[in-house]
C-alpha positions as CSV (number, residue, x, y, z in Angstrom):
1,X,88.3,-63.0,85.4
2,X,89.7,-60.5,83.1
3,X,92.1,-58.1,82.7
4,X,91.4,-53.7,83.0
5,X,93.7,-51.4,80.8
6,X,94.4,-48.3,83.1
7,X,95.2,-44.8,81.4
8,X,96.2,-41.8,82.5
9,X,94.3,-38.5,82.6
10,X,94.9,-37.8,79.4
11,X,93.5,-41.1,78.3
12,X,97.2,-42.5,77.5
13,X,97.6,-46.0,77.8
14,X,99.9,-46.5,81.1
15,X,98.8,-49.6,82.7
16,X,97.1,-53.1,82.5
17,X,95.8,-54.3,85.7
18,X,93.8,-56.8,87.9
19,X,89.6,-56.5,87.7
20,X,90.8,-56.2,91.5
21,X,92.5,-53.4,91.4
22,X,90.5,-51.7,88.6
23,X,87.0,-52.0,91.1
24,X,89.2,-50.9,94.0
25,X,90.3,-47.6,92.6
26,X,86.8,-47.0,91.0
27,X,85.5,-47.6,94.4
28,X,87.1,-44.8,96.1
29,X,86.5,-42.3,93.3
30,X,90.4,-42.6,92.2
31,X,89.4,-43.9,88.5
32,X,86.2,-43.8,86.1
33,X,85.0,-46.4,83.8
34,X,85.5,-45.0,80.1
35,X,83.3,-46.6,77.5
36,X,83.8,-46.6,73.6
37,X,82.4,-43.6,73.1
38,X,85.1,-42.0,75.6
39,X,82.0,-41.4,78.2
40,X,82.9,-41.2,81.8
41,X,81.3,-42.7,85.0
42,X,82.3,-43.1,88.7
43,X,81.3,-45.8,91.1
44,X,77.5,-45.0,91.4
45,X,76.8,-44.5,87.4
46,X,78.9,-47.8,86.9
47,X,76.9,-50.0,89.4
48,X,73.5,-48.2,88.0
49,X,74.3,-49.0,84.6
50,X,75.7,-52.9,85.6
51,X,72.4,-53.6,86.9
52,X,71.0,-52.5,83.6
53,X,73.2,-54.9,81.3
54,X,71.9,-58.1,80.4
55,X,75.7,-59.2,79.5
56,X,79.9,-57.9,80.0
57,X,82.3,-58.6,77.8
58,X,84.7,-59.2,81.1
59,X,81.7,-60.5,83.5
60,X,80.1,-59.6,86.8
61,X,81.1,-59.2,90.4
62,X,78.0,-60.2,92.0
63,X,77.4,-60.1,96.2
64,X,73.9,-60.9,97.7
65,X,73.4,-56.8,97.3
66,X,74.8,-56.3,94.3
67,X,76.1,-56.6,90.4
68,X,78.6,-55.0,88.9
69,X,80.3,-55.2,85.6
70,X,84.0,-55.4,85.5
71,X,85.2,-53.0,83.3
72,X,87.4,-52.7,80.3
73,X,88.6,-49.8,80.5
74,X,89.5,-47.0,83.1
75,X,91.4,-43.6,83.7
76,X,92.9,-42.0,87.1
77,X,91.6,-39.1,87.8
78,X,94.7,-37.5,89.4
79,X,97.2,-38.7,87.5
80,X,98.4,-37.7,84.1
81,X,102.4,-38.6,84.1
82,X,103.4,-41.2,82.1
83,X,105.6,-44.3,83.1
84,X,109.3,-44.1,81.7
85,X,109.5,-45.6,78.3
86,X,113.2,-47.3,79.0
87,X,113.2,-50.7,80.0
88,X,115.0,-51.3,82.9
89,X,118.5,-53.2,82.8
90,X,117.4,-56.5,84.2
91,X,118.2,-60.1,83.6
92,X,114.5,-60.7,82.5
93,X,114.4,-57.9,80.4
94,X,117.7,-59.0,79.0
95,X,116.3,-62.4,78.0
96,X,112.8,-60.8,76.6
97,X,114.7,-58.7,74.9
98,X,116.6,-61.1,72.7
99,X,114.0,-63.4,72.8
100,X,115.6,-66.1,74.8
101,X,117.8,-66.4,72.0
102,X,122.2,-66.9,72.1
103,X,123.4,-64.1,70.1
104,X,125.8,-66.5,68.5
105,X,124.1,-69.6,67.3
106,X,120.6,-68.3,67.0
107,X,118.8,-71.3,68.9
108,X,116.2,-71.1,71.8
109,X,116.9,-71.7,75.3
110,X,115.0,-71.5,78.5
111,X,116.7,-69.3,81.3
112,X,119.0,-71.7,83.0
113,X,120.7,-72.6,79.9
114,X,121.4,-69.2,78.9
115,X,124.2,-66.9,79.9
116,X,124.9,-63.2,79.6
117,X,127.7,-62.6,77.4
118,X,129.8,-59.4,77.8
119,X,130.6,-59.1,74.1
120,X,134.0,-57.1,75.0
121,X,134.7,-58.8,78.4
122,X,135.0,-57.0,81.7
123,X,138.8,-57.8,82.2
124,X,139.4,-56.0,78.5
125,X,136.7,-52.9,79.4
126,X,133.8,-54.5,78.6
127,X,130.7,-52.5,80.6
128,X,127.9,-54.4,82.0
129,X,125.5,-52.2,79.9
130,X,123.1,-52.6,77.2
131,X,125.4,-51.8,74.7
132,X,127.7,-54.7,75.8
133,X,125.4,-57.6,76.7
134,X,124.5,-60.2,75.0
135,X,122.5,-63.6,75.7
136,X,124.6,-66.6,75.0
137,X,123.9,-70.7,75.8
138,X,126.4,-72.4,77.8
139,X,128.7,-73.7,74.6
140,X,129.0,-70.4,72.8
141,X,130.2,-69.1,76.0
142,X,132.7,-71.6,76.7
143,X,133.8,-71.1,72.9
144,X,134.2,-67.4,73.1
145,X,136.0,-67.4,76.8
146,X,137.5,-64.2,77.2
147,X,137.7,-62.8,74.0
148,X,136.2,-60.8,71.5
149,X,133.6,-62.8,68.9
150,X,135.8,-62.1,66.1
151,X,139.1,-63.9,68.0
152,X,137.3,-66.4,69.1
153,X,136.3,-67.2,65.0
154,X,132.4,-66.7,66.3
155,X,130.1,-64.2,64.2
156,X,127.2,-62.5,65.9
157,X,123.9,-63.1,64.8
158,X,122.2,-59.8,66.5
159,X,124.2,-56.9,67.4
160,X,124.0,-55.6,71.3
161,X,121.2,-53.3,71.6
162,X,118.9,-51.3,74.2
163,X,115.2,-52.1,73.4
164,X,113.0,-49.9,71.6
165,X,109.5,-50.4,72.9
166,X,106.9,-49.9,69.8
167,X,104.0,-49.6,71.8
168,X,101.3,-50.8,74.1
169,X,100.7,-53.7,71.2
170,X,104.2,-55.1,71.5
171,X,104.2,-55.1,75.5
172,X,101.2,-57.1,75.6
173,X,101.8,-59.6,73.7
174,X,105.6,-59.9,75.1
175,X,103.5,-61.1,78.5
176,X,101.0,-62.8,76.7
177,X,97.7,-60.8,77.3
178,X,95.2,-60.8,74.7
179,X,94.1,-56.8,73.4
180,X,90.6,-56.4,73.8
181,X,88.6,-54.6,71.2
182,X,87.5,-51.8,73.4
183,X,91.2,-51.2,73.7
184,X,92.2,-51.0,70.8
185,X,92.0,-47.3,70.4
186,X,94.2,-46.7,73.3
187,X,96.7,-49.2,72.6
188,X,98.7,-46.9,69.9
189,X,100.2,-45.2,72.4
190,X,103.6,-45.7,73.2
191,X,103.8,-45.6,77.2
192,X,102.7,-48.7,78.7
193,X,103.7,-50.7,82.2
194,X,102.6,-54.5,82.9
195,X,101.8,-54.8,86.5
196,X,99.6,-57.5,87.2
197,X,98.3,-58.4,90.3
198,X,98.8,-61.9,91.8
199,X,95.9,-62.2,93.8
């Protein structure tokens, strides 16, 4: 099935979701459908107009009662905040963030062969912040110990940094989902959270 891009009142880009999800909050009038032409429709204009279409773009739910397409596109109705724009301090974000890359040597690594690196250690100072850390593999660790890159005759190849999310494009393809044309329009804006249900 497919993915829904959710926005927020103000028709901000805030969310991609699950065609799950998306149908659930349509259903209890929490969300409309918003089509190209930024039209609006709730549950009942949605199913009347899926039993009208020939073809979706994202496909059909169908029961022995009825079709309905799944929709593209679709905006709360009660909720125009949008979602903080910092990532958060997390290991995983830490890893995305340098691209699973060791600061030091440049090379690729999965996970479990890559370390975070305090580039001015904890026993000298050294925060665990994003100004600090650094993704290293397992030698470049070992090599640099306890001291500071340029002691330990190591140059680093990306400085420590706090990410800069450029927009809806960028956190897509970071988790690998594929930008529809009908949200293409939407995806300019900065504010975007990935939440994807499992189900």
């Amino acid at each position: 099935m497919s993915e829904v891009l959710v926005l927020n009142r103000n028709y901000y880009a805030i969310q991609i979701t699950s065609w799950r999800r998306a149908l659930g909050l349509l259903y209890v009038e929490h969300a409309e459908v918003i089509d190209e032409e930024y039209r609006a429709y709730n549950f009942a204009d949605w199913l009347e107009i899926s039993r009208m279409m020939e073809n979706s773009p994202s496909g059909f739910v169908r029961t022995p009662s009825l079709k309905i397409a799944i929709p593209e596109v679709i905006a709360l109705k009660f909720y125009d905040k949008l979602p903080a724009s910092e990532a958060k301090f997390t290991r995983k974000n830490i890893y995305e963030h340098y691209s699973y890359r060791c600061c030091y040597c440049g090379k690729k690594f999965p996970t479990n062969a890559l370390n975070l690196d305090h580039v001015v250690p904890r026993s000298r100072g050294g925060r665990t912040s994003w100004d600090n850390i650094v993704t290293s593999c397992v030698r470049c660790n070992i090599k640099k110990s306890n001291c500071l890159p340029s002691e330990a005759g190591m140059k680093m190849l990306v400085s420590p940094s706090k990410p800069k999310w450029s927009g809806a494009l960028s956190l897509a393809l970071r988790a690998n989902i594929r930008i529809k044309t009908s949200w293409q329009k939407f995806v300019d804006n900065v504010y975007w959270n990935i939440e994807l249900d499992r189900d």
